[in-house]
N, C-alpha and C positions, 0 to 999 in steps of 0.2 A: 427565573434565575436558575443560574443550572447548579446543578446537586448534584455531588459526588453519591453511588449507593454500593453496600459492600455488601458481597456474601448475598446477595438477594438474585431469586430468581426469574423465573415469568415463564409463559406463553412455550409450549415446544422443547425448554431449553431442561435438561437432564444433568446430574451431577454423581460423581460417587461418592462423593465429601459433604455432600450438604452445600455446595456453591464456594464453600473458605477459598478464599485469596480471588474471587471474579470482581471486579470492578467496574460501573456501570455508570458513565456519565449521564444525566438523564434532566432534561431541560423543562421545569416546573413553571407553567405561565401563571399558575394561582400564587404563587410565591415569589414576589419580585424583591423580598431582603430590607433590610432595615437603611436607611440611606449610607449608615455608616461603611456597610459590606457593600453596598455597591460603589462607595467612593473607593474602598479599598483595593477593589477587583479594579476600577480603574485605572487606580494609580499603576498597579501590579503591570495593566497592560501597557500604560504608556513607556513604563520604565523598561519594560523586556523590549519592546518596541524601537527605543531609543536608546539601548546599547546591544542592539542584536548582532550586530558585525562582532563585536566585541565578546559580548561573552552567550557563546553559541547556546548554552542549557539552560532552562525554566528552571532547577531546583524544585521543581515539583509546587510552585508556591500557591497554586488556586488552592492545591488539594492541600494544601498544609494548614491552609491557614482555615478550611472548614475541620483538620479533622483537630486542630489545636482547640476551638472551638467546641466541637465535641467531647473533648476529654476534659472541661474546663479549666483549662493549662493558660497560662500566658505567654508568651515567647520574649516580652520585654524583659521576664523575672532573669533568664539567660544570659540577657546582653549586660556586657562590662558596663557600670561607668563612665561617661566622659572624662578622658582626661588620664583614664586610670590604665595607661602604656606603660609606666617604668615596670622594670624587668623586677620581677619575685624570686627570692628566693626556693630554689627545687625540694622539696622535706615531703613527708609523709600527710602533713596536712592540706597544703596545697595541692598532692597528688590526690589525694580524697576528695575533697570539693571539687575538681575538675572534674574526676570519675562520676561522681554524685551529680553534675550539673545534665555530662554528657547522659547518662541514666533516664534525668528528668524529661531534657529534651527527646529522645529516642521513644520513651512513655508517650510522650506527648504527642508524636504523628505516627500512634502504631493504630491498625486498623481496630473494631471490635472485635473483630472473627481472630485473632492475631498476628495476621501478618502486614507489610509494612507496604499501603502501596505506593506504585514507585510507576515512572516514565519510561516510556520507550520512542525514543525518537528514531530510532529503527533507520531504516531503509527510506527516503524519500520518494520510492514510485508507485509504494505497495498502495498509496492513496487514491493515486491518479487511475491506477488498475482498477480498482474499485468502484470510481467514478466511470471511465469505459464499462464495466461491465454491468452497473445501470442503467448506463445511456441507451445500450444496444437492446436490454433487456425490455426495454419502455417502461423501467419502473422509477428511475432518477424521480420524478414528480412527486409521487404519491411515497417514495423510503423515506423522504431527505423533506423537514420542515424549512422552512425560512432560514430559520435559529443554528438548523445542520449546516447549511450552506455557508453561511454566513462566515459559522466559526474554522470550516474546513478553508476559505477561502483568506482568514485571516490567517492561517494556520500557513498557506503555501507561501504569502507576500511575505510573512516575519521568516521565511525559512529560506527563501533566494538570497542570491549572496551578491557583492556588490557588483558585478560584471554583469548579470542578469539574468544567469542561468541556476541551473538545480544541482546540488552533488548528489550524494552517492546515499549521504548521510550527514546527520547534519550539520558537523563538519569538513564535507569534503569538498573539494574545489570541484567547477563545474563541470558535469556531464552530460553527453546529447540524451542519452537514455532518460535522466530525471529531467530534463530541463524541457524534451520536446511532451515529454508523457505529462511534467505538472501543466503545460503553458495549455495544453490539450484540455486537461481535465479544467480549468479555470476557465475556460470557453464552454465546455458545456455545463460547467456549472451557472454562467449566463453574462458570465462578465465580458464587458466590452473589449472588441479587442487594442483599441487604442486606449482603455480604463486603465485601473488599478493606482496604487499610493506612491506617486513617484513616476509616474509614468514608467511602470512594473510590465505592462504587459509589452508597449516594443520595446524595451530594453530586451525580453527574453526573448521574444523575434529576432530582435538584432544578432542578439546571441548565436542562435541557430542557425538562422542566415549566414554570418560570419564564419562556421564552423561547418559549412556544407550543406543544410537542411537535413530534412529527416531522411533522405536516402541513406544518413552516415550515422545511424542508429542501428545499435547492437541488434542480435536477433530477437532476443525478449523483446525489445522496443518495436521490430516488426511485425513481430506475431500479432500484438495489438494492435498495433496500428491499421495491421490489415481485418483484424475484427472488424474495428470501426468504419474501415471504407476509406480511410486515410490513406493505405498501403494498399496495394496488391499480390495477391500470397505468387505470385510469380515472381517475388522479390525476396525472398522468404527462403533459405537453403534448405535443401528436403530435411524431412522427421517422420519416416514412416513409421506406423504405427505398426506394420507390420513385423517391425521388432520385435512386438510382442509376444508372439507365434511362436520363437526360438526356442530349444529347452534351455533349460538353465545354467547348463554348463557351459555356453557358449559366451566366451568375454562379453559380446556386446548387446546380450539381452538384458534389455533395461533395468530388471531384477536385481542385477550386480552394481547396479551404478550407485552412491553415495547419496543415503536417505533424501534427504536436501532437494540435492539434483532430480534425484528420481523420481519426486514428486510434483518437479515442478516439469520434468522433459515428459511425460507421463501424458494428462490433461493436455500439453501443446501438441503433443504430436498427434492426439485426437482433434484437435482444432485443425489442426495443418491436414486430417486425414478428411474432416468435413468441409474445408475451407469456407469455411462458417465467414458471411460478414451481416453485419447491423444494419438498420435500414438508409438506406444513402438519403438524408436532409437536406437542407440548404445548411444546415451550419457543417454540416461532415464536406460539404464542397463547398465551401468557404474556407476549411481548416484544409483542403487539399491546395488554395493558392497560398495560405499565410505559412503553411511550414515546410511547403517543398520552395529550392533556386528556380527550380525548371517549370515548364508548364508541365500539367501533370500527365497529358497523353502523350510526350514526346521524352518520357522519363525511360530510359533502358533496364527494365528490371530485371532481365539476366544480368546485366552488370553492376547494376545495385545490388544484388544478396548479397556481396562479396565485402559492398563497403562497410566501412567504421571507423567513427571517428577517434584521430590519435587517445583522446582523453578516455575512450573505454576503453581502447586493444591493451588488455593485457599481457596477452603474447600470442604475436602475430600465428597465422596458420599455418605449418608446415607443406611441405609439397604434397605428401601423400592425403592428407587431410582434405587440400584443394582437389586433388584428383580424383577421389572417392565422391564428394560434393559433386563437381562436372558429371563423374557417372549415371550420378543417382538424378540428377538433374534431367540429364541429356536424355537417360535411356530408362533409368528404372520407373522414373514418376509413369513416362507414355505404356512402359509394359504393364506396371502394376496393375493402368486404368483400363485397361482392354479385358474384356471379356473370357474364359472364365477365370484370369487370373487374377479380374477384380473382386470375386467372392473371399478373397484371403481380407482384404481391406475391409469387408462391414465384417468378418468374423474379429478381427479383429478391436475392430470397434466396438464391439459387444462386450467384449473382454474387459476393454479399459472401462467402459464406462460401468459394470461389474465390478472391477477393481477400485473405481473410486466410490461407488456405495460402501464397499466394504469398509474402505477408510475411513467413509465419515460415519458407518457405523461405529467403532471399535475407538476411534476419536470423540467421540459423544459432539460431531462437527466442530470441533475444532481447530484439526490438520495439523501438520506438522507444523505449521508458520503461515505466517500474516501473508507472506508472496504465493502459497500456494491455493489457499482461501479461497481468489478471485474465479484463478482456474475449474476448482470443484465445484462451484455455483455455475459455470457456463456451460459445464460440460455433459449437465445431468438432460435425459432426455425424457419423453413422454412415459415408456415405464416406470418410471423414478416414481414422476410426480403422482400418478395415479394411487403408487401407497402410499407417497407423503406427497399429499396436495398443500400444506404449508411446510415449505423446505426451510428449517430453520438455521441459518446459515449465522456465525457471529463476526462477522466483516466488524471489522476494526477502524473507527474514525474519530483521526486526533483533533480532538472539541478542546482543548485545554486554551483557555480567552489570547493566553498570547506565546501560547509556543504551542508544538507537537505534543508533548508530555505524554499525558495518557491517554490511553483508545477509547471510545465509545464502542459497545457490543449491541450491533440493531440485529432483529429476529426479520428476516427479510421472506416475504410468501412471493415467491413468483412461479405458477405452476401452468403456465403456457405450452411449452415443452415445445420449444421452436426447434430446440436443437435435434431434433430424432428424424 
């Protein structure tokens, strides 16, 4: 049964707090619960399951109703009477008893360490990313039990919306970015591709298909894609990493760009400087006939970088923006790669990948956020791993039985060091 754990730590993982506020989904096979919690857990899932168009949030309710549990509180003690709707009059005592109820209940799902935990249904791609960057890594197998997959896979069907794509978030209407990266990650997670609840997996096909294929996925969406062997980084608008070289008063050294950003253009533009891809399988050319229109050799991927579908343009490219693109395209990627003006390109890559030790030093691996996570685990090369041969990386995966809610924190060792 899975088990919420708070405040506890493990294996690699370092705290300045003593761990206060970590939360750790953590799946106990010795412990399968009393029949009653697990009819409870069921019902929980059926009913999120069966009004999930409807009402998009979990309410935190696996985790509530272990930590009500915990604090041995009741949550019926809470609920009204039947029956008992007529309107009260507003006074000093009815204000007290409501204060006093909301008090109890708040008691009642606050953690022991004390703080109050709570769900992030976040971003819908930051999973899929995670998922690719197992895949590639050849650790998918031996990270992720049964039990991981399972509920990560229940996690993405309750989270598609009714047309049969992915938003943004998990209310947002669909997008090629979430919709080709989950329908991606659900395949390598092993599901059929004509599977899933509802015939879930071509409906999201359908989707993509209907919406141009993954040629018309944003650049994030390419950058993986061409990890995986999905894409080809000739489709890919340049990110030289040689930006990084710049001094720092120059607007467009990466250093100025907005934390966020710059963490996640940072790690890509090392990817895009190694064009790093995973090993080409039979399911990565299988997922290269189910999510492109075209066949895949006769795909123009100069003219693909450019695309994107209406549903991610947030605002379109300007001309100068295009023209700088075509340059860097046309003329800087071929000068950069030529000899001795290619010693700028590993100098610089020495840099980044320096810079994100530092990060995840000084983050205690954390990162700035869940989207940038994926990045810092791909991008670390054989120096890294030789002083840290278990890279404890805390990749985030939403286990909660029937929604996203909250993340699982896995300590993940892969010290290969494919990338150097």
């Amino acid at each position: 049964m899975w088990k919420l754990k708070i405040a506890e730590g493990g294996p690699w993982l370092t705290s300045g707090n003593n761990h206060f506020g970590r939360e750790t989904w953590e799946f106990d096979r010795n412990d399968a619960g009393s029949s009653e919690e697990r009819d409870a857990v069921d019902a929980a899932r059926a009913e999120f399951q069966k009004n999930r168009f409807r009402t998009r949030h979990s309410s935190d309710v696996l985790a509530r109703m272990q930590l009500v549990k915990g604090n041995n509180f009741s949550l019926d003690q809470q609920q009204k009477p039947k029956g008992d709707e007529t309107s009260v009059d507003i006074n000093i005592a009815t204000v007290s008893e409501t204060l006093k109820r909301a008090l109890r209940y708040f008691s009642a799902i606050q953690g022991h360490d004390g703080h109050w935990p709570g769900d992030f249904p976040g971003p819908l791609f930051t999973t899929a990313t995670m998922i690719i960057v197992l895949y590639v890594t050849e650790s998918l197998g031996t990270t992720l039990s049964s039990e991981h997959r399972k509920e990560i896979c229940r996690y993405l069907y309750n989270r598609q919306n009714m047309d049969g794509g992915w938003g943004l978030h998990a209310e947002g209407e669909s997008s090629m970015l979430s919709s080709a990266l989950n329908y991606t990650a659900l395949r390598l997670l092993g599901e059929d591709a004509d599977g899933g609840p509802d015939m879930s997996m071509p409906k999201a096909r359908k989707w993509i298909h209907d919406h141009g294929g993954t040629t018309m996925i944003p650049i994030l969406g390419k950058v993986w894609l061409s990890v995986l062997g999905v894409s080809e980084w000739s489709g890919v608008n340049p990110m030289p990493p040689e930006l990084f070289l710049l001094p720092s008063f120059v607007p467009i050294q990466p250093g100025r760009l907005w934390s966020h950003f710059r963490m996640a253009f940072i790690p890509m533009s090392y990817l895009y400087g190694k064009k790093f891809v995973g090993p080409i399988t039979k399911l990565v050319l299988s997922l290269r006939e189910e999510l492109h229109i075209h066949p895949y050799k006769k795909i123009n991927w100069k003219q693909a970088r450019k695309l994107c579908a209406k549903e991610d343009a947030y605002h379109p490219h300007t001309w100068l923006q295009e023209c700088l693109s075509d340059c860097l395209y046309s003329f800087g990627e071929p000068f950069l790669a030529c000899w001795p003006v290619s010693h700028m390109r590993r100098k610089a890559l020495r840099q980044i990948a320096n810079f994100l030790k530092y990060e995840d030093d000084i983050s205690r691996y954390i990162c700035i956020g869940a989207a940038q996570k994926e990045h810092h685990f791909l991008t670390k090369n054989k120096h890294y791993y030789r002083h840290y041969p278990c890279y404890a990386v805390g990749l985030r995966i939403p286990v909660q039985m029937h929604s996203s809610a909250t993340w699982l924190e896995l300590l993940i060792s892969y010290g290969s060091g494919k990338m150097a």
